[in-house]
N, C-alpha and C positions, 0 to 999 in steps of 0.2 A: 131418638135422643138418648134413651137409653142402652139401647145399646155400643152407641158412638160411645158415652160415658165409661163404660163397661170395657172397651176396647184400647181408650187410651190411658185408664189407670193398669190394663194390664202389659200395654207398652213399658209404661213407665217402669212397672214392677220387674219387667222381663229386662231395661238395660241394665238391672244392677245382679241381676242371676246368670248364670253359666246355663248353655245348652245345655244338656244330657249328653248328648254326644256332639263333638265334632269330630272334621276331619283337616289336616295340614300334609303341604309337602313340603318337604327341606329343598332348601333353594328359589321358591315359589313365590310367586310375585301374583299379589293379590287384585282380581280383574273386577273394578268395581261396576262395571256395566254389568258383567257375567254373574257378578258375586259370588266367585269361584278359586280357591286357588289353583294357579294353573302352572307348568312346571314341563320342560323339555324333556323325554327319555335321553340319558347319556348315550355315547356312540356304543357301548354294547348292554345300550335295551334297559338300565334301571333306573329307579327312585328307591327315593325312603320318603315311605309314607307314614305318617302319626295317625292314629286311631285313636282319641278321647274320651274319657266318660266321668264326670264329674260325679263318682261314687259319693264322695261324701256331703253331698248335698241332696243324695238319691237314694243315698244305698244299692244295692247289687242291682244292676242290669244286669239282664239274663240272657244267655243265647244269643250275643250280638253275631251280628253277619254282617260281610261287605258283598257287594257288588260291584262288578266290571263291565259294565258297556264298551261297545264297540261297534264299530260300522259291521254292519250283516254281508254275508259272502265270505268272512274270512274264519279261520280256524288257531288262531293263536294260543299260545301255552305259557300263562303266567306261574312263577313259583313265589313263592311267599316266605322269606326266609325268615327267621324273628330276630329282631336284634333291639337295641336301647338310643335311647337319644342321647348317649353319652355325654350328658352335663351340657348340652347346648343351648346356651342363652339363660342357662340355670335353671334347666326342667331337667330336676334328678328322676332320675329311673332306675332304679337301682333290683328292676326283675322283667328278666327277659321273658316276652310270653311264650308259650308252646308252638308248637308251628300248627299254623291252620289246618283245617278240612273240606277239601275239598266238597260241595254240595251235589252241584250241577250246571251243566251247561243250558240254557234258553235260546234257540232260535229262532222262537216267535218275538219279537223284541215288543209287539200290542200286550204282552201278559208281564207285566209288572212282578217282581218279588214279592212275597207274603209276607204280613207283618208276622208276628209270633203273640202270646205263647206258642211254643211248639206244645206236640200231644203230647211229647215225653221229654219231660227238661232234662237237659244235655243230651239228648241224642240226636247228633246233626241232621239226621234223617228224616227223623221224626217230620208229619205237618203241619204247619204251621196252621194256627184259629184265628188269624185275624185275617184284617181287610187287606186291600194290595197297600203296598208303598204307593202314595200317589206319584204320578207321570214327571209331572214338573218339567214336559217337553222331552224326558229323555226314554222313555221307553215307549219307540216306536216301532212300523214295522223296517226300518231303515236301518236298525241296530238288531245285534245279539249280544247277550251279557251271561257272565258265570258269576255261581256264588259261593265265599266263604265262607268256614262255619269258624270264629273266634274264641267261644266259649263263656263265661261271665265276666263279667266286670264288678267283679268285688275289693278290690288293692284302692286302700289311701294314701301309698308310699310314693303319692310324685304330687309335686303344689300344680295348680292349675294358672289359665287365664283365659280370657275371651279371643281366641283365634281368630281373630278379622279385620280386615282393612290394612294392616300390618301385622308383622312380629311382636311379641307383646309382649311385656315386663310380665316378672314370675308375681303371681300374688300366692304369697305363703297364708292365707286366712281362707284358700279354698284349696281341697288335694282331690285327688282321683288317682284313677289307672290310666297312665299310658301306654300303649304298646305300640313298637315302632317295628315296622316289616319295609326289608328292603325288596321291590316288587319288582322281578323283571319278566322281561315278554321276551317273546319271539314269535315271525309268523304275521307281522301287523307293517300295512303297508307305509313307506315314507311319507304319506299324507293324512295315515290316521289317528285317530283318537282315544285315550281310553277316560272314559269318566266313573266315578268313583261314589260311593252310595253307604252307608254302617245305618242299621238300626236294628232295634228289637225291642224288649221290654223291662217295666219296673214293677214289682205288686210292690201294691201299697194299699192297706186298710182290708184286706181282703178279695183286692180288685186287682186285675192287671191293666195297664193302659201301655198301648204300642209309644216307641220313640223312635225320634231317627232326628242323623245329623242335617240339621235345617237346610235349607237351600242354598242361604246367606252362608252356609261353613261350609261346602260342596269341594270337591277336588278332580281334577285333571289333566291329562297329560298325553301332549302331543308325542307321535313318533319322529325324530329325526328333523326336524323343522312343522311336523303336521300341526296345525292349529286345532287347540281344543277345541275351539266352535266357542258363540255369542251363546247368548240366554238375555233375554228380556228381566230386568229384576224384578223381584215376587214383592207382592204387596204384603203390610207388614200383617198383615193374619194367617198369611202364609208361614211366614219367621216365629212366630206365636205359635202354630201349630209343632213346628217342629221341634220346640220344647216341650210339649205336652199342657199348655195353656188354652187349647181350644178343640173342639171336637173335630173328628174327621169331618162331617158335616158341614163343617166352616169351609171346607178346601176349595182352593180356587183350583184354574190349572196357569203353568207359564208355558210358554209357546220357546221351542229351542229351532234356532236358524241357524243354518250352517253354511257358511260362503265356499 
C-alpha cells in the first residue's frame, strides 16, 4: 500500500515535470503502441533529430551521449551534422551545437551503453562509472549500435515542452538546450532500422545520478520504407525511472518484437 502510495503521487508529480532528456524527430509521427517517435529516412538517407535536456529545471547535464542501434551484420556510417531548429513551431534555438564525437562501434548488441559519469568529464573516451542503460528490448544480440559523444547540456536559450503523443505548444516557463543534428546514414538495408537512445548525468548535492531519455520520448527510423519495429509499452515505473524518480532497482525490462 505504501508503496502503491508512494508511486502514484510521484506519477502525479512527474506529469507536470519535463524529462531530463528527450528525443524528437522532425516530421515524425508519434507511435502510441511503440511510444516512440518514428520517422522515414528521406530518399538520400536523413532526419533531423532533436536531442533535449531540460537544463533549467536540472542544471548541466553532463557528458550526454546518443546511441544508434541497428540490425547486426551491417556496417553503416552515420554523420551527424549540427544544425538548429530554426524557429519550428516556436522552439528558438538560437546556438548551433558543435558537431559530435564519435565514441564507438558495438557488435555485441547483449552489451548495452554505460551510463556515466565518465572517469574524466569531457573526455569522450574516458569510462563511463555507472550501470548499463537498461535494454528496454533493444539491445540485443540481433542488433549492433554506435555511440555519440554531445558534450554538456548546460544552454537555457530555448523554451521547452513535453515531446509526446504529439507536437507540442512552446511553454516559455521551462527552457533548456536543444540541439538539433541532421543524421544521415548509409550502408543500411531498405528494411532496416535505426533506433535512437541520449543519456548521461546530473550532480546534484554532491551526488551524481545517471539520466536518459525515457522510453515514452524514444526515437526511430525506418530506411526507405523499413519499419522501426513495435515495442510493447513500459509500465509507468519504467517512464519514472527515466526521469530520475526511481532507482535503477525499480527496472523492469520491455520486450521489443519486430515483424
Amino acid at each position: 500500500m505504501v508503496l502503491g502510495a508512494l508511486l502514484a503521487t510521484a506519477v502525479a508529480a512527474s506529469a507536470h515535470a519535463l524529462p531530463a532528456l528527450q528525443l524528437y524527430v522532425e516530421g515524425g509521427v508519434y507511435n502510441t503502441a511503440t511510444e516512440t517517435w518514428e520517422v522515414k529516412f528521406s530518399e538520400a538517407g536523413k532526419i533531423r533529430l532533436w536531442t533535449i535536456g531540460a537544463v533549467g529545471a536540472n542544471g548541466t547535464i553532463r557528458d550526454v551521449r546518443l546511441s544508434l542501434a541497428y540490425p547486426d551484420s551491417r556496417s553503416p556510417t552515420f554523420v551527424l551534422t549540427p544544425s538548429t531548429t530554426g524557429g519550428l513551431g516556436g522552439f528558438a534555438d538560437p546556438s548551433t551545437p558543435a558537431t559530435p564525437t564519435w565514441i564507438q562501434t558495438q557488435t555485441n548488441g547483449t552489451i548495452a551503453p554505460k551510463l556515466g559519469p565518465l572517469t574524466t568529464p569531457g573526455v569522450p573516451t574516458s569510462t563511463p562509472t555507472g550501470g548499463d542503460l537498461p535494454s528496454h528490448g533493444i539491445f540485443t544480440a540481433a542488433v549492433d549500435w554506435q555511440e555519440f559523444y554531445l558534450g554538456h547540456f548546460n544552454r537555457t536559450d530555448s523554451p521547452l515542452a513535453d515531446f509526446i503523443t504529439a507536437f507540442p505548444s512552446v511553454d516559455t516557463s521551462k527552457t533548456g538546450q536543444i540541439n538539433v543534428y541532421e543524421v544521415s546514414q548509409s550502408g543500411l538495408r531498405p528494411d532496416d532500422f535505426v533506433h535512437f537512445d541520449l543519456y548521461d548525468s546530473i550532480q546534484s548535492r554532491n551526488k551524481t545520478r545517471a539520466v536518459f531519455a525515457p522510453f515514452s520520448h524514444d526515437a526511430a527510423a525506418g530506411v526507405n520504407g523499413g519499419d522501426p519495429g513495435t515495442v510493447i509499452p513500459e509500465p509507468a515505473t519504467m517512464a519514472l525511472l527515466g526521469t530520475g524518480l526511481l532507482g535503477l532497482s525499480a527496472l523492469g525490462r520491455r520486450r521489443r518484437e519486430r515483424g
